[in-house]
C-alpha positions in Angstrom: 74.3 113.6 118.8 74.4 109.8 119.5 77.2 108.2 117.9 76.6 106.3 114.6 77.2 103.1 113.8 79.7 101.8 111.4 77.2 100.5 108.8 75.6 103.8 109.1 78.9 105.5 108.3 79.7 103.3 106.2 76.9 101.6 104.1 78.7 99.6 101.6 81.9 98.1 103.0 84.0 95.8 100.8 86.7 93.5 101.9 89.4 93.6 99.1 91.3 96.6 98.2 90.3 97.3 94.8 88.1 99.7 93.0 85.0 99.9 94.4 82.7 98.4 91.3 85.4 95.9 91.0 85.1 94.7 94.9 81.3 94.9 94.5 81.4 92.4 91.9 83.8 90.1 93.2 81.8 90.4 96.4 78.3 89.8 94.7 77.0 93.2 95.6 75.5 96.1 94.2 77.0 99.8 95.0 73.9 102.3 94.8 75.1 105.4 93.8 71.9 107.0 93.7 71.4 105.8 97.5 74.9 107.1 99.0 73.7 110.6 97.1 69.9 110.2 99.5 72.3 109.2 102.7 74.4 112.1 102.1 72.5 114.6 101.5 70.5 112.9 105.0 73.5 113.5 107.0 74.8 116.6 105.8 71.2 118.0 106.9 72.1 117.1 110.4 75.8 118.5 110.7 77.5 121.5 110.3 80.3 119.8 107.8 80.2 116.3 106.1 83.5 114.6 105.1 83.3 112.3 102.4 86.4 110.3 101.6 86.7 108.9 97.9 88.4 105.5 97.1 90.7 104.8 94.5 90.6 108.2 93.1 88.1 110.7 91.1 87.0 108.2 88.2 87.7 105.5 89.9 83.9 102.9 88.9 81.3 102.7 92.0 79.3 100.9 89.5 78.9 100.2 85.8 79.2 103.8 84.5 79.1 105.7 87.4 82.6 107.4 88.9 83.2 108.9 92.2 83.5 112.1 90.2 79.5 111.5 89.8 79.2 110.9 93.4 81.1 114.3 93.9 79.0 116.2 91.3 75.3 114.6 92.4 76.1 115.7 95.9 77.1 119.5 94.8 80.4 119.1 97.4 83.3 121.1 97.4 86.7 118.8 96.8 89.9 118.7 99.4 92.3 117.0 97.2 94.4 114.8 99.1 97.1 113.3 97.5 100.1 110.6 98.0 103.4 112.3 97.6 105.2 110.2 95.4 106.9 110.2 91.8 103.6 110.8 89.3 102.0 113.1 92.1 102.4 116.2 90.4 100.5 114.7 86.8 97.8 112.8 88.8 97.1 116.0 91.1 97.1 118.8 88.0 94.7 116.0 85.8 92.6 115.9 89.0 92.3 119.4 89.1 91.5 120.0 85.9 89.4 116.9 85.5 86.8 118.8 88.7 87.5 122.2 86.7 85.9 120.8 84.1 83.3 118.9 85.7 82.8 122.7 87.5 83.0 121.0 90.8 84.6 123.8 93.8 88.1 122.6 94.8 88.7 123.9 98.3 92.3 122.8 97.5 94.8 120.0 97.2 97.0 118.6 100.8 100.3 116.2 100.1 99.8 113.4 102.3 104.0 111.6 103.0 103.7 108.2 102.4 106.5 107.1 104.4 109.4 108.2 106.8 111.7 108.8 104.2 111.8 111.0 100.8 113.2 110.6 97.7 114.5 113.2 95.3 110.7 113.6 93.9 109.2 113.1 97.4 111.5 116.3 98.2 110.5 118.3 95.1 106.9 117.8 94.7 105.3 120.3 97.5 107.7 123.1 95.7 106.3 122.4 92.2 102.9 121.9 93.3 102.7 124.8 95.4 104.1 126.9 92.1 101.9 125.2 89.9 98.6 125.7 91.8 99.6 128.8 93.8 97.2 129.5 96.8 95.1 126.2 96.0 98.3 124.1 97.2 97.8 123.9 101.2 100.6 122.1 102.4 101.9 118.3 102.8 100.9 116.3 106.0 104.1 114.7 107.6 104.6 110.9 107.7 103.2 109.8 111.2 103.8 106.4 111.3 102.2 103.0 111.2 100.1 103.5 114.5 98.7 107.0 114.6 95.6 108.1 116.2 93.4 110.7 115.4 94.6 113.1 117.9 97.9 113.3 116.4 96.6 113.2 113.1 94.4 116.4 113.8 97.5 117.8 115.5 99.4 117.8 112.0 96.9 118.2 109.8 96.3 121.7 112.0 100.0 122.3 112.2 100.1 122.2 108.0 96.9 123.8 107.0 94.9 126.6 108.5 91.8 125.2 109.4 90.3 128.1 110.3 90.6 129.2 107.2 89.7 126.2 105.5 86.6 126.0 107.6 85.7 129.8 106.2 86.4 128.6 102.8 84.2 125.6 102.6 81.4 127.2 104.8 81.1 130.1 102.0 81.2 127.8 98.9 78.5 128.3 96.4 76.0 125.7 96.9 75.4 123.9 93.6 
């Protein structure tokens, strides 16, 4: 396969760090949610397993009315929740979960990611409680790597933290919707 380019990875690229409709505004542009669902559904025809990676969070605005939790539901995809381990994790992570529930989008399951070198008393705490409030759906945290990591050492401890095989197996045998 010949390598895409960025603005076909990435059609609508915004240059503050905000929630998406509100960058597209300040920015004078229109996010097409519709469209991202068409080039999705494009691209997942031609591989074996697309990654999509929300910003900002599951109801986070792409445009006036229209959530990344619609993006997620349009598209029929099956949810890796990824979230920061910091105090408020384990709230934001359950009300994420049962926000899809509801919404009766698949949830492959939920990964820590460390924010930082060192942990705090909740930092510490968090993968327990999660892993005892969502049983087998809580896969693991993903260590702190540093500033400058690449995407080999990435892979190496996301691999090292979750069983990809088996992730892989779940995801390839989830109900289309």
């Amino acid at each position: 396969m010949i390598p895409e380019s960025l603005a076909e990875i990435v059609p609508v690229r915004l240059a503050e760090p905000l929630a998406p409709a509100v960058a597209a505004e300040r920015a004078g542009v229109r996010i097409d949610v519709d469209d991202l669902v068409e080039r999705a559904r494009e691209k997942a025809r031609r591989v074996d397993l697309l990654l999509l990676e929300g910003a900002g969070g599951l109801l986070v605005p792409l445009a006036p009315a229209r959530t990344t939790l619609d993006l997620v539901a349009a598209l029929g995809a099956t949810v890796l929740v990824v979230a920061g381990n910091r105090l408020g994790v384990i709230n934001h992570t359950l009300l994420a979960v049962e926000r899809l529930a509801a919404a009766n989008v698949p949830i492959v399951g939920v990964v820590l990611n460390r924010l930082g070198s060192s942990a705090g008393l909740a930092e510490s705490l968090n993968p327990g409680s999660l892993e005892r409030l969502l049983g087998p759906r809580y896969l693991g945290e993903l260590p702190w790597l540093g500033d400058r990591a690449d995407a080999a050492s990435a892979a190496a401890a996301l691999s090292r933290t979750i069983d990809l095989d088996d992730l892989w197996r779940t995801l390839a045998t989830s109900p289309a919707r």
